[in-house]
N, C-alpha and C positions, 0 to 999 in steps of 0.2 A: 710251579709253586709260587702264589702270590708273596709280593716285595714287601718287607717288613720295614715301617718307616719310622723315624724319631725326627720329629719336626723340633728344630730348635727354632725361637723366636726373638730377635734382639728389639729393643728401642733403636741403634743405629749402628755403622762401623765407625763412627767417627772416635779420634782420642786411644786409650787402649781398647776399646771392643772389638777392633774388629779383631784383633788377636785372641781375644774372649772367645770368640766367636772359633776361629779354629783349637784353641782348644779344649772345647766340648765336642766339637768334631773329631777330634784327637781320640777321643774317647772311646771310640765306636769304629775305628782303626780295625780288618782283622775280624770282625765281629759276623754275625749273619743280618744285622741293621745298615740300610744307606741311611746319610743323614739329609735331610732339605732345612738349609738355614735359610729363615724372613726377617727380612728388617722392616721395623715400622715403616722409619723415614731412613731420609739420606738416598742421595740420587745412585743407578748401577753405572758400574764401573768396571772395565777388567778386571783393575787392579785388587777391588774388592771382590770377586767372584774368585780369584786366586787363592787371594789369604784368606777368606772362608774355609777350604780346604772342604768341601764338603759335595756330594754327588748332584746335588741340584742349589741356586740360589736365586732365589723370590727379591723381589723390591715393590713394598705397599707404597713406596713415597708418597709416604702422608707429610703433610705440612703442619705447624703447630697447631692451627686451628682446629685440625682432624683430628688430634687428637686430646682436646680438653672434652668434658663434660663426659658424657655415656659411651663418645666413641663408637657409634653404632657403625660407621660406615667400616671400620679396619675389621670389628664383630664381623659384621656380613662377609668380610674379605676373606677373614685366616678361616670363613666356616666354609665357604667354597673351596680353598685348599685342602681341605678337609678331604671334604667326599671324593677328592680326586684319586686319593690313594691309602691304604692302609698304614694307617699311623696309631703306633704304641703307645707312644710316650711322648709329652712335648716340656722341655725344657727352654723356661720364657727366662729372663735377663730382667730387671729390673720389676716397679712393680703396675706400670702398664701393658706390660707386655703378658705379665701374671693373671691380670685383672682379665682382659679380651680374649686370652687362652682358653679362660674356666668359663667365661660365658660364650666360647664358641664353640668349645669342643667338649664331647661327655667323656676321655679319655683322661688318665691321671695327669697331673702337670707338677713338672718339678721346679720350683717359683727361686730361683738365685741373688741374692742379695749382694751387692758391691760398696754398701755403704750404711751410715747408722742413721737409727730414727724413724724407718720404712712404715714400723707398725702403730707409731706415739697416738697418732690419730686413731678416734673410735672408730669411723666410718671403714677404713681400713681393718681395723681388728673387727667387725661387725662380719665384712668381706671373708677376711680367711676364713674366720670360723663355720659360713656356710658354707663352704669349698673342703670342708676338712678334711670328708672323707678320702678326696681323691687330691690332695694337695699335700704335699712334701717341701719344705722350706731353708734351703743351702744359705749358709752363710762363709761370704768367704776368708774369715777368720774365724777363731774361736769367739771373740770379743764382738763382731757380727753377728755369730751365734746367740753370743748370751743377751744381748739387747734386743733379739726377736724373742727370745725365751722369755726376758722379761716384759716383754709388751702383752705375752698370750701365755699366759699361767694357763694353767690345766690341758697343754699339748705333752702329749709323751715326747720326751728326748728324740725316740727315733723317729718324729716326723720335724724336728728342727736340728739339723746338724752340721757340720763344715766342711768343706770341699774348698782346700787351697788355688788359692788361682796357681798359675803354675808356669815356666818359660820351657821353650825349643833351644838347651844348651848349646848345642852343638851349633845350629842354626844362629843362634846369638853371637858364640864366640869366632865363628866363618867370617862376619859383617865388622867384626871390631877392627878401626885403625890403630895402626900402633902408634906408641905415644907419640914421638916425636913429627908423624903425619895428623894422628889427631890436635896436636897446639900448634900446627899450620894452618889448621883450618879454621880452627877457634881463637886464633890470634894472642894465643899467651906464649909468654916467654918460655922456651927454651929449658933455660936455668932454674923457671921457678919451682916452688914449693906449693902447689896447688890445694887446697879443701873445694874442691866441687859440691856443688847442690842443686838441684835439677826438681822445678816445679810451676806450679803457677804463683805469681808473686799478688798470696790472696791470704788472706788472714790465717785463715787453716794452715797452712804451710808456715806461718809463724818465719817468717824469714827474718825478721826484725829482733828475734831472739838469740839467731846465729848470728850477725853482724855484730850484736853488744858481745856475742862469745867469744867471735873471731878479734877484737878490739880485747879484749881482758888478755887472750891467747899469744897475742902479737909479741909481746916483748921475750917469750919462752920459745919461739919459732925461726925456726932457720929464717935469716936476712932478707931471703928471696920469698918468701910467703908471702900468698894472695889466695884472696878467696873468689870464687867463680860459680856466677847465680844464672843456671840455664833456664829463663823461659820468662812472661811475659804477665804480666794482670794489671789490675787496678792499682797495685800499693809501688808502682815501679816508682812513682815520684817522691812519694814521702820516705822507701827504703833507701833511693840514693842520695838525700836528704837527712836519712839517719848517719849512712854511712860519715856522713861532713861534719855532723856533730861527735862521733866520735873519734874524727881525726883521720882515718881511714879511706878515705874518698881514692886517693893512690893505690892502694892494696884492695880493692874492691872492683871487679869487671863483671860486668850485666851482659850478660852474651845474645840476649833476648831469646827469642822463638828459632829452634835448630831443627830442622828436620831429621829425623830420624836419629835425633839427639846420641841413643845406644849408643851408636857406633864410635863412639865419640869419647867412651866413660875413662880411657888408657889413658889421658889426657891428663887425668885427677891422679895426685898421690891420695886422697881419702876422701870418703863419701860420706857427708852427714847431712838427716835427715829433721829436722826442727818439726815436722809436723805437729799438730795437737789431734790424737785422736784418730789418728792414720786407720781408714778398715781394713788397709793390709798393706799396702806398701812394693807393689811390683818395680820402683824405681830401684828398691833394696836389692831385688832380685838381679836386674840389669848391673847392677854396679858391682855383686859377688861374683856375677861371671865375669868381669870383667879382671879380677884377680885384685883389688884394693879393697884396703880397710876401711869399714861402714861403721856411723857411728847413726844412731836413732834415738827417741826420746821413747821412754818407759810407758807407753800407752798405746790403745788400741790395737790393730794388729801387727804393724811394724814388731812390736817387740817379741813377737812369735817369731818372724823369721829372723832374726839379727841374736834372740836369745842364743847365748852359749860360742856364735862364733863372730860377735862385733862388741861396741862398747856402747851401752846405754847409759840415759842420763835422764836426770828428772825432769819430766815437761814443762816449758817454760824460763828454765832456773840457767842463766847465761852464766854461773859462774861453774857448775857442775858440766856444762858444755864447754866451756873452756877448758874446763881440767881435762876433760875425755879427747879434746882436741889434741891438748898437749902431750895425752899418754902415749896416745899412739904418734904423733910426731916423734916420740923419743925411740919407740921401741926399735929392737936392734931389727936388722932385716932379716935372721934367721926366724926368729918369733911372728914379724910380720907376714913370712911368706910360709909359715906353721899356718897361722888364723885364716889367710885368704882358702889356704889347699882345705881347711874344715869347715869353710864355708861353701867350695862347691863340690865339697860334699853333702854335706846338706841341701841345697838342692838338688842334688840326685836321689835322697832318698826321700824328701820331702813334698819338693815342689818340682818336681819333674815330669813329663806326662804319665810317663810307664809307672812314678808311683802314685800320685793319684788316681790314674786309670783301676788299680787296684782298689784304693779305699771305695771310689764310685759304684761298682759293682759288686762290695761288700754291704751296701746300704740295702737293708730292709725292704726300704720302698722297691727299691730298684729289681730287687731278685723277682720280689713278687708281680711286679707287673709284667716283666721282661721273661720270666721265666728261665736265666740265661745264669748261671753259677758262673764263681768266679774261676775254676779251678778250667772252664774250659777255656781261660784265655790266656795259657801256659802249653 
């Protein structure tokens, strides 16, 4: 019986993809599909060939040059993988990876969105819409969803829909140091009272909004409080710069770029997220499992996963993030340690493989090409 295949196609493993990348592989767990994941660029590695998690993996390593303009030469590439082996269905990651799939392959393609804006451009909506037939459109928030929906009026709902990104609980919380190992590594005190926040320090991330929070918050916060900004950008000079003018500079640690940062989340008594516009928020994810209170701002997709079991605040507004700082600073520990246990719940019934693996194979597009009901994967 010839091998039934599901070509996944990424832009790279760099950043979270490559965790993207196993899981969509995830997906197909169990099934009568192997999967072969491609990456545009990005050189092979063991290490990536592992965390793929997937029967076969490809490397186009293309360089940026290869891939501006028509892209003919990666075309010509994913169309020889092509002919090599029977392939159903190709789910591409971004949207060149969407773009080279549909003109390489006459198979349907499920085109994944990880961010907003993808379709604003005409030439793009020009794109999809000749692709329609056989093009299906994830968005991996609801609020991902609804800004491709509103780029391309006149698509039926079920060819634009959502498909949560999703974590390996168990796998995450195996990796997690406990506190007192994790602020050995990370160099904070002991005693303190920590607000962690874990991002690139780049305007989107709005970190300079948590700083004026964490500075209004100060005076309502146990002694020992300090705030701790994991990870690296452009705005490092002018944020630790803010920090001075609001007095702060002592209670403020820049821990810079942390490898495998996760492991590391036990560290923080609470997690909050300053974003503007977050299309979903996988940091959120990491910091639930990790069993502390998450706080997020009321936009984009963050507030889907944080709704109901964290504390949102209005984006932008350092005095409503303040307060949300202070709430959960106060609350008793039996309450706090209520919200963390409903929050990894929630992703177990949310964003977990086994239950997105469900919603995946409940999709229209999916049944019909794959011919593969959901009921047989029980």
């Amino acid at each position: 019986m010839q091998e039934r295949w599901i070509l996944q196609f990424c832009h790279s493993h760099y950043g979270p993809f490559l965790d993207v990348a196993r899981q969509y592989a995830a997906l197909f767990s169990g099934t009568p599909f192997k999967v072969l994941t491609v990456f545009l660029t990005g050189k092979d590695t063991p290490e990536v060939r592992a965390g793929a998690a997937s029967e076969e993996v490809l490397f186009l390593e293309q360089n940026s040059r290869d891939v501006r303009g028509l892209k003919l030469g990666a075309i010509r590439a994913l169309g020889k993988i092509m002919t090599s082996r029977k392939v159903e269905l190709i789910i591409a990651h971004r949207f060149k990876p969407i773009y080279i799939a549909c003109l390489a392959s006459k198979v349907p393609v499920i085109g994944v969105h990880h961010g907003f804006g993808d379709y604003q451009r005409w030439p793009r909506q020009w794109f999809a819409r000749l692709f329609r037939k056989r093009l299906t459109l994830l968005g991996v928030s609801d609020a991902v969803r609804d800004d491709i929906r509103a780029c391309l009026p006149g698509w039926p709902d079920e060819k634009i829909q959502t498909l949560y990104n999703r974590i390996d609980l168990a796998a995450i919380q195996g990796a997690h140091l406990e506190r007192s190992a994790a602020r050995a590594v990370l160099q904070l005190p002991a005693e303190a009272f920590v607000v962690g926040n874990v991002g690139r320090l780049h305007p989107d991330k709005d970190q300079a909004t948590l700083i004026r929070a964490f500075a209004r918050a100060l005076p309502s916060l146990p002694s020992t409080a300090m705030l701790a900004i994991m990870g690296t950008g452009p705005l490092e000079s002018a944020l630790k710069q803010l920090a001075v003018l609001e007095g702060i500079a002592d209670r403020v640690r820049f821990l810079g770029a942390v490898d495998a940062g996760r492991r590391y989340f036990k560290a923080f008594d609470m997690f909050a997220l300053s974003s503007d516009h977050e299309p979903f928020g996988m940091v959120l994810l990491e910091a639930m499992a990790a069993q502390i209170p998450v706080i997020c701002s009321d936009c984009g997709g963050g507030k889907e996963v944080v709704q109901d079991v964290g504390e949102l605040f209005a984006m932008g507004n350092a005095e409503a993030l303040a307060a949300a700082i202070t709430k959960v600073a106060r609350q008793p520990e039996t309450q706090r340690h209520q919200s963390t246990l409903a929050a990894l719940q929630k992703i177990r019934t949310h964003f977990s493989d086994a239950a997105v693996r469900e919603t995946f194979f409940s999709l229209k597009p999916v049944i019909e090409c794959l011919r593969f009901q959901p009921e047989s994967l029980h």
